[in-house]
C-alpha positions in Angstrom: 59.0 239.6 162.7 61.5 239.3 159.6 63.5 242.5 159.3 64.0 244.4 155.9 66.6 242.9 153.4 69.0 244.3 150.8 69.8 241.7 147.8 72.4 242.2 145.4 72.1 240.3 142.1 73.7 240.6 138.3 71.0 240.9 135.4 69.1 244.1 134.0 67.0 246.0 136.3 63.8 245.9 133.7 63.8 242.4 133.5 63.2 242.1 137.2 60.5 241.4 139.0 59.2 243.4 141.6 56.9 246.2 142.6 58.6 249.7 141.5 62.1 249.8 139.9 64.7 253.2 139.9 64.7 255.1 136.8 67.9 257.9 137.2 67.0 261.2 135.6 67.8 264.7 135.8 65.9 267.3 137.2 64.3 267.9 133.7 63.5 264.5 133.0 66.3 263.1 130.8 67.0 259.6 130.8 69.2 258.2 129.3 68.1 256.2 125.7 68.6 252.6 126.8 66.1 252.9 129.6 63.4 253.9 127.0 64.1 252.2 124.1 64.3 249.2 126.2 60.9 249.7 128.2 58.1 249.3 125.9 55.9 252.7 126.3 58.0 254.8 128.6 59.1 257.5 126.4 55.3 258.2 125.9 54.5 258.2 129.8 57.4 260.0 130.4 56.1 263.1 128.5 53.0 262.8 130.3 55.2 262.8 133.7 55.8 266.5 135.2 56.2 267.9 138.9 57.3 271.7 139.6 59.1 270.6 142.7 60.6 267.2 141.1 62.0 270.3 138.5 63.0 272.5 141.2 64.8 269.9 142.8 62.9 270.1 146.2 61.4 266.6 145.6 64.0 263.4 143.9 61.8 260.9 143.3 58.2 260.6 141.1 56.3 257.6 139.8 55.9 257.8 136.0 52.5 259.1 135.4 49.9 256.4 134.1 51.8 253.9 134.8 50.0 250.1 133.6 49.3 249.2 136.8 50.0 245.4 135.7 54.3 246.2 135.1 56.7 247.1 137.8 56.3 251.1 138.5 59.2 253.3 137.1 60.2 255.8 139.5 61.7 259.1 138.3 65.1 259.5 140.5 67.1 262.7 140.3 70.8 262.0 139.9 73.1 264.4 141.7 72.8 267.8 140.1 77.2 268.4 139.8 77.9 264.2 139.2 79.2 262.4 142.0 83.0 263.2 142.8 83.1 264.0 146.4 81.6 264.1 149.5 78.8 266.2 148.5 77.8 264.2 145.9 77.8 261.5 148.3 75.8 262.9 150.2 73.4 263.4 147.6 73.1 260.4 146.2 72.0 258.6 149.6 69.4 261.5 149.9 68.5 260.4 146.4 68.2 256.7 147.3 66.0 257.4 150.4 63.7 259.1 148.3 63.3 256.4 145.6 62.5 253.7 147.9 60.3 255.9 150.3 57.8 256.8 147.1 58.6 252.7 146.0 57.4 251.8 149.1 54.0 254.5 149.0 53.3 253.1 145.5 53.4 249.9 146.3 50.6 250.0 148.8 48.4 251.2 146.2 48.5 249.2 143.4 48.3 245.7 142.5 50.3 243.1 144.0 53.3 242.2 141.5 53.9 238.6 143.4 53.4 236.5 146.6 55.9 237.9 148.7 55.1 239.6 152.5 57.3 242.4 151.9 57.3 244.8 148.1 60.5 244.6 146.5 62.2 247.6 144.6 64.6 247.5 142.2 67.5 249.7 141.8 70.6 250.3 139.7 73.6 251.0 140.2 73.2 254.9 140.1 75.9 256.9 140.0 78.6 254.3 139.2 79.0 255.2 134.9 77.4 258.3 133.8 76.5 259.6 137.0 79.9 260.9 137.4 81.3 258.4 140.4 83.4 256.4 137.5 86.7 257.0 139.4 85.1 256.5 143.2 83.3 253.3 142.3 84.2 251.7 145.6 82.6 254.8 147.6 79.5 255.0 145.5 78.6 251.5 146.4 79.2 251.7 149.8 76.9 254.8 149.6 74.2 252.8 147.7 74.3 250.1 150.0 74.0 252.1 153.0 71.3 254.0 152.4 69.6 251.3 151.0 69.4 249.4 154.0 68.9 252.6 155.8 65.6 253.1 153.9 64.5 250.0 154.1 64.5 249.4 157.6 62.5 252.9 157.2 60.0 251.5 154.8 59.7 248.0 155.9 60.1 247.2 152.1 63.2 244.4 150.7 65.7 246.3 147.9 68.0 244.8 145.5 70.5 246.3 144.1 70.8 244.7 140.2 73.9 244.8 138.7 75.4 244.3 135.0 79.2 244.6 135.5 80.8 241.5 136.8 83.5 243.8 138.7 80.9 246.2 140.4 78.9 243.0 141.5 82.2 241.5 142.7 83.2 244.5 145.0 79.5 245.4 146.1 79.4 241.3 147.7 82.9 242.3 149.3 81.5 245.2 150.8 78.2 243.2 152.3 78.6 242.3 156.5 78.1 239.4 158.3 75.3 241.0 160.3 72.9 241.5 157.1 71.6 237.5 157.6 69.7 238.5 160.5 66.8 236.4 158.7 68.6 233.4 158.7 69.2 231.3 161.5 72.6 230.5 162.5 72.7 226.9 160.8 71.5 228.5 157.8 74.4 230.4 157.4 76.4 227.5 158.0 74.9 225.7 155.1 75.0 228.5 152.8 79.3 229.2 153.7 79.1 225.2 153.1 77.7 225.3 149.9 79.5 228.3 148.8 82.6 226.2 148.8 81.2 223.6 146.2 80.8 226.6 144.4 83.8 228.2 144.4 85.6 224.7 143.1 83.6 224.7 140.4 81.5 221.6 142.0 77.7 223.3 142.5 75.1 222.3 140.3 71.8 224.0 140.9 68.9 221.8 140.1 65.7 223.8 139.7 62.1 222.8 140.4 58.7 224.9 139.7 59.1 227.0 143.2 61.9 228.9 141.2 59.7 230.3 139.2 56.5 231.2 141.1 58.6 234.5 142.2 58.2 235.7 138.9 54.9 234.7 138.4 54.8 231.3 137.4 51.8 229.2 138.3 51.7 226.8 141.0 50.4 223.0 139.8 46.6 224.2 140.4 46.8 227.4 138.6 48.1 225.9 135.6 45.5 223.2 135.5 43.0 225.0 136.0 44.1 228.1 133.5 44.9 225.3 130.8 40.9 224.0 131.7 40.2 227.8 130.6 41.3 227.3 128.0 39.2 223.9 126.4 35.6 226.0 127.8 35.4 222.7 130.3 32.3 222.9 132.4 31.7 224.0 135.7 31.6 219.9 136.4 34.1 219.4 134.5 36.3 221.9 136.0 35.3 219.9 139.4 35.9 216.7 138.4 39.1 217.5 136.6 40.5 219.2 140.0 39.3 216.9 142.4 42.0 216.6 145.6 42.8 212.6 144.7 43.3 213.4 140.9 46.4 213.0 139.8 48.3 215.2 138.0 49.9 213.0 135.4 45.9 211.8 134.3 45.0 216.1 134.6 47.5 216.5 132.2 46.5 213.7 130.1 42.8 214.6 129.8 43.6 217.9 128.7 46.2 217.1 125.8 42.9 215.4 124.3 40.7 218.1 125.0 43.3 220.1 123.4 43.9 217.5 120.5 40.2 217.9 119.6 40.7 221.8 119.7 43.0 222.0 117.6 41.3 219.2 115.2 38.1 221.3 115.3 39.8 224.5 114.2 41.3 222.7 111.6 44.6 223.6 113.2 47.7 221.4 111.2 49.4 221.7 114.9 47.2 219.6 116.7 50.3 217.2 117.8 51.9 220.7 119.7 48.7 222.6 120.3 48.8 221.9 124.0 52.3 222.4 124.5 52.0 225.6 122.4 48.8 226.2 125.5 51.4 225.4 128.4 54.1 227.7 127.1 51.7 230.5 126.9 50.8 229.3 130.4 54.4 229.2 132.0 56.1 232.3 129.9 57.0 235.7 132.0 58.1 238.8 130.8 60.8 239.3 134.2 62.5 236.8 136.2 62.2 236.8 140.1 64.9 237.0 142.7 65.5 233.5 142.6 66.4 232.5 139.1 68.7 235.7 139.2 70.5 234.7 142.1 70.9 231.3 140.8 72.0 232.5 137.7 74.8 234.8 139.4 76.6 232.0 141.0 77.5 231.6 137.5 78.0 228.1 137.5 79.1 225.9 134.5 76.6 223.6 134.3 72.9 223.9 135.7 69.7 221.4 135.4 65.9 222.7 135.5 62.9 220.6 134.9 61.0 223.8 134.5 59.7 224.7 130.8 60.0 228.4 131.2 63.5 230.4 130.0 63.8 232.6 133.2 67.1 231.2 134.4 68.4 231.6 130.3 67.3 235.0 130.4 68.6 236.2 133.6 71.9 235.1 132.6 72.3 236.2 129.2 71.3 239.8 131.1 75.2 239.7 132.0 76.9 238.3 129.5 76.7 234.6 130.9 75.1 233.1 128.0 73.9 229.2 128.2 74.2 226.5 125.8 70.3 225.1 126.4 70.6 221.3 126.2 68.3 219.8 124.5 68.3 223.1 122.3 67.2 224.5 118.4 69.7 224.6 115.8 71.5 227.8 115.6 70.9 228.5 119.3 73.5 230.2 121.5 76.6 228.4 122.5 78.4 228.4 125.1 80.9 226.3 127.5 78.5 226.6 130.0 75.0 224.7 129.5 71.7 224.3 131.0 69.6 220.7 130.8 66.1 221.2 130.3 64.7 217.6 130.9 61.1 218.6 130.7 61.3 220.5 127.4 61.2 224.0 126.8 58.5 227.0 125.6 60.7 227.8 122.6 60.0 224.1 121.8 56.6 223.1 122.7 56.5 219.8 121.1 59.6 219.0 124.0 57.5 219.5 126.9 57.0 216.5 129.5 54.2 216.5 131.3 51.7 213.6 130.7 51.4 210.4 132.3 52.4 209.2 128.5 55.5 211.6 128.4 56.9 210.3 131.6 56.6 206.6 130.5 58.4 207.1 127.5 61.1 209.7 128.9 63.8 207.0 129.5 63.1 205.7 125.7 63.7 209.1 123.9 65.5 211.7 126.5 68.0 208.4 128.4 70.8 210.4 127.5 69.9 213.4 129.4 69.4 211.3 132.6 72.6 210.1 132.2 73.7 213.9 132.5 71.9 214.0 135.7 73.5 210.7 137.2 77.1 211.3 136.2 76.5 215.0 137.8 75.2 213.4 140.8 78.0 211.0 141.0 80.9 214.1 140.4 79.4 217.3 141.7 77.2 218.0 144.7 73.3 218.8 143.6 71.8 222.1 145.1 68.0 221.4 144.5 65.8 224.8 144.3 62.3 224.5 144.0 61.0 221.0 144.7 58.3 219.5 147.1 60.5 216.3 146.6 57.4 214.1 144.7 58.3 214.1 141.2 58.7 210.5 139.4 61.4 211.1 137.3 63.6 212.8 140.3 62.9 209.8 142.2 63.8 208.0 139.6 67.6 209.3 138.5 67.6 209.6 143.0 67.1 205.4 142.4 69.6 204.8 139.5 72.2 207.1 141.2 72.2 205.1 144.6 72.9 202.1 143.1 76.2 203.2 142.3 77.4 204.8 145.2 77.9 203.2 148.6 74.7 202.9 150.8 75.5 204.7 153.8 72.3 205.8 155.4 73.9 207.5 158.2 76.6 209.5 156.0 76.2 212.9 154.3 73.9 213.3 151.3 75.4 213.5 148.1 73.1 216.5 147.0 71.2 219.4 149.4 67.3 219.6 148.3 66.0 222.9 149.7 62.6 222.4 151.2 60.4 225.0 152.7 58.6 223.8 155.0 60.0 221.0 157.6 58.8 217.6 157.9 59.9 214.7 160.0 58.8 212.0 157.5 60.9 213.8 154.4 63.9 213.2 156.3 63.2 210.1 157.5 62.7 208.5 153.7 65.5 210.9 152.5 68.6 209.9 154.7 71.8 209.0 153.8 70.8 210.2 150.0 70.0 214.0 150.5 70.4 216.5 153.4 67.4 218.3 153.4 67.5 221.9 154.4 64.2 223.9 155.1 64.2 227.3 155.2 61.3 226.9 158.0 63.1 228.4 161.3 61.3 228.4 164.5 59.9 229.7 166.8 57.0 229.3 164.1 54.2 232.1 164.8 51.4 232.4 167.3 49.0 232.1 166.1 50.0 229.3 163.3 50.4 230.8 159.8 48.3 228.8 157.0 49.7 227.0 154.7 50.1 229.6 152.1 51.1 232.0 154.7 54.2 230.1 155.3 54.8 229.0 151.9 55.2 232.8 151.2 57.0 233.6 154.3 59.5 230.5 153.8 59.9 231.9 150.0 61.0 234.5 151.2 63.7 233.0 153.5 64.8 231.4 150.4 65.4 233.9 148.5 67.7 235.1 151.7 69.5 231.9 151.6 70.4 232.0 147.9 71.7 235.6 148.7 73.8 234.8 151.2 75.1 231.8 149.0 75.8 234.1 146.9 78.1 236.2 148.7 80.1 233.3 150.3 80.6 232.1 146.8 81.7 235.0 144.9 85.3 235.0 144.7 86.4 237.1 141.9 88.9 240.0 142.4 88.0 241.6 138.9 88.1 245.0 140.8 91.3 244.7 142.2 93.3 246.2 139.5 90.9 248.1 137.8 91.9 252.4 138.4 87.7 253.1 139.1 88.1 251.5 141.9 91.3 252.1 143.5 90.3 254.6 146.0 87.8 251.2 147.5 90.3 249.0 148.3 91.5 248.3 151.7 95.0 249.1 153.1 95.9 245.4 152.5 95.0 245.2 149.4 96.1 248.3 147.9 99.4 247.4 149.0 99.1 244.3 147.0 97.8 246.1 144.4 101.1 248.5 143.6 103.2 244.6 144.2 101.1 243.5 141.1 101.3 246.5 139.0 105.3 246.9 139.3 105.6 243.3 138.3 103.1 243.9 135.0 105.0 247.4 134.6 108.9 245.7 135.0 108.8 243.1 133.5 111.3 242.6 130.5 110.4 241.4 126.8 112.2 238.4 126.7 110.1 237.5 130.2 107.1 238.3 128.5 107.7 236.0 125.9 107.9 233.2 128.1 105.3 230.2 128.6 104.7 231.1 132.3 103.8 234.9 131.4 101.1 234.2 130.1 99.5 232.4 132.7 100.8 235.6 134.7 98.6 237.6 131.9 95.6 235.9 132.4 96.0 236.4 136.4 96.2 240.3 135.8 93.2 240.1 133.5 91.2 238.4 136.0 92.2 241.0 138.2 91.3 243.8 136.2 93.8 245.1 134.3 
């Protein structure tokens, strides 16, 4: 029996994922204008949303009325009535919390399934920290949101994460997480993830995504894309049969449909008929919210990342906090940034880029050789994280072949790159060893009775989604708080002693020091700090 989780990501709590998400109001339904002129239709359903005791204060949380029962569910959340700026506000502000997710979690029982995951997710801010008053008591609020958070959802049986925008609140919220919240993992997971965390921290973790990144969010598995792009042509039931058959493979599904497609388009008289199918897979592959797992990825806020996905999720949960990513290969005029992500199977904002033929893959090395090359020197410098991969895909077995040959053969050494699986199996390790250390989130004791296949595909997503958390947290080293006045009153003994240290030094210091070469590497420590 997994126990109920708390996650704490950066990015925008409306471009999440999940099943119901906090909206903070006051008793007479004001939100603030960034919540509904950034959630298409809300300002009409909120007129339409009215409760005498939600107004009277007796109730804090209500689902927006008529919700679309398709979009993560808006819940009306009453801030505290005075702002937050003692105890009693406190106070109020867990009740306030428990509330949210105890109607999240009632909601989400009755309407549609947002995604494959065994326990509903709720989304939450974090309330209280700017305009609800707690600006100077940052430090407490959080605790208090984190608290009753978990206290709720061990209540609920439902996960939570907190999404966050401000790199300094996110900072001190992963200080403020315990040891004891990676009950779900087993003790060599945590390992790993402390492991890995310190790749990160030098600067040396490159995640490397697959498709399972994306099916939190939505995205189709291999089979649902086929057989939504067959949809799509009006194929026949036989068709349909033939086309989907169990020894079919995927590189000849692909390439059947670009020609049904081709004589689409053709028929139509459409002048696209060269990106008519990729134009068909984008449409297939594009979400409006990114799941758990591209945000979590996203907040380890690496320099450099690799995805052979076509879909922008990752992109999108980063530029939610000010990460931006130079997109590689990308459109002229497109963001730029010192950090980049490779896309070596194309992209939907460039459907003519996508690789996914047998025809694409035979001529990658020909027109895309220097974005392998990318890949291997990466490989050869950094250590690989890959996210997302059943481990079968020709053109990672190929860079995996041209990267060996350049490193010493050691088949009973570490692996230079960690490949997350989900489910274990013997023979996987076997043909991987000495080239990748596998890790599968797949802990025993498995269940009695046996879980299907999907079953444990869902359940070991899930435990994924744990990992990356707790990777997360061992990885985040930044101190941006530390300095910072709002958050002051959360520091520990130890480190507000250092604190006033640091501050009489940026307060003393003479002119003529300041003017000096080293000072301003001194200045750029106290702005990392917070000041």
């Amino acid at each position: 029996m997994t126990t109920p989780h708390v996650f704490v990501t950066l990015g925008d709590v409306t471009h999440v994922e999940c099943d119901a998400w906090m909206l903070p109001s006051d008793s007479q339904y004001n939100v603030e204008h960034y919540w509904t002129a950034g959630v298409s239709g809300l300002g009409e359903q909120l007129s339409k949303t009215t409760s005498a005791d939600f107004s009277a204060g007796s109730v804090l949380a209500i689902p927006v009325a008529e919700w679309d029962q398709m979009k993560p569910l808006p819940i009306l959340t009453a801030v505290p009535l005075h702002g937050i700026r003692d105890r009693n506000g406190l106070d109020e502000l867990a009740e306030a919390v428990g509330a949210f997710i105890e109607v999240g979690a009632r909601e989400a029982k009755t309407r549609a399934a947002r995604h494959r995951r065994p326990k509903a997710l709720l989304a939450m801010p974090a309330l209280g920290t700017g305009q609800g008053g707690g600006k100077g008591i940052r430090g407490e609020v959080l605790k208090v949101l984190l608290d009753s958070a978990r206290a709720a959802a061990m209540r609920n049986d439902v996960d939570v994460v907190l999404v966050l925008k401000d790199p300094r609140i996110f900072a001190l919220a992963q200080q403020q997480r315990t040891h004891d919240e990676w009950t779900n993992l087993s003790p060599d997971l945590v390992v790993k993830a402390q492991e890995l965390a310190v790749f990160a921290r030098d600067g040396k973790l490159v995640p490397f995504m697959g498709a399972g990144v994306s099916i939190s969010a939505g995205g189709p598995t291999w089979e649902t894309l086929i057989r939504h792009l067959a949809e799509g042509v009006e194929m026949s039931t036989e068709e349909t049969k033939s086309l989907t058959r169990p020894n079919r493979s995927a590189l000849d599904q692909a390439a059947y449909l670009r020609e049904r497609y081709t004589e689409k388009a053709r028929s139509i008289g459409d002048d696209s008929a060269s990106t008519f199918f990729g134009k068909a897979i984008a449409a297939a592959v594009s979400s409006e919210r990114y799941g758990l797992a591209p945000a979590l990825l996203a907040s380890l806020r690496t320099e450099q990342a690799i995805t052979l996905n076509y879909d922008d999720l990752f992109e999108r949960a980063a530029a939610d906090f000010d990460d931006a990513r130079t997109v590689i290969p990308g459109a002229v005029g497109a963001t730029r940034s010192t950090k980049w992500l490779l896309k070596l199977h194309g992209s939907i904002s460039e459907p003519a880029s996508i690789v996914l033929t047998r025809d694409d893959y035979l001529g990658f090395n020909a027109t895309r050789e220097a974005l392998s090359a990318i890949v291997k020197a990466n490989l050869i410098t950094h250590h690989l994280l890959f996210v997302g991969f059943g481990l079968a895909d020709d053109h990672f077995h190929q860079i995996i072949h041209d990267v060996r040959q350049s490193l010493p053969n050691d088949s009973n050494g570490p692996g230079y790159a960690t490949a997350i699986t989900l489910i274990a199996d013997p023979l996987d390790s076997t043909l991987w060893k000495g080239q990748l250390d596998l890790l599968p989130m797949e802990s025993p004791p498995l269940s009695d009775p046996p879980l299907t296949e999907t079953a444990r595909v869902i359940k070991t997503g899930r435990q994924l989604e744990i990992f990356l958390d707790a990777l997360v947290v061992f990885a985040t080293d930044s101190h941006s708080y530390l300095l910072d006045d709002d958050f002051a009153t959360a520091l520990s003994p130890a480190e507000t002693s250092l604190r006033s240290k640091l501050l009489v030094l940026q307060t003393g210091a003479t002119d003529e020091e300041r003017n000096t070469a080293g000072w301003r590497a001194v200045s750029r420590m106290f702005d990392d700090l917070g000041s």
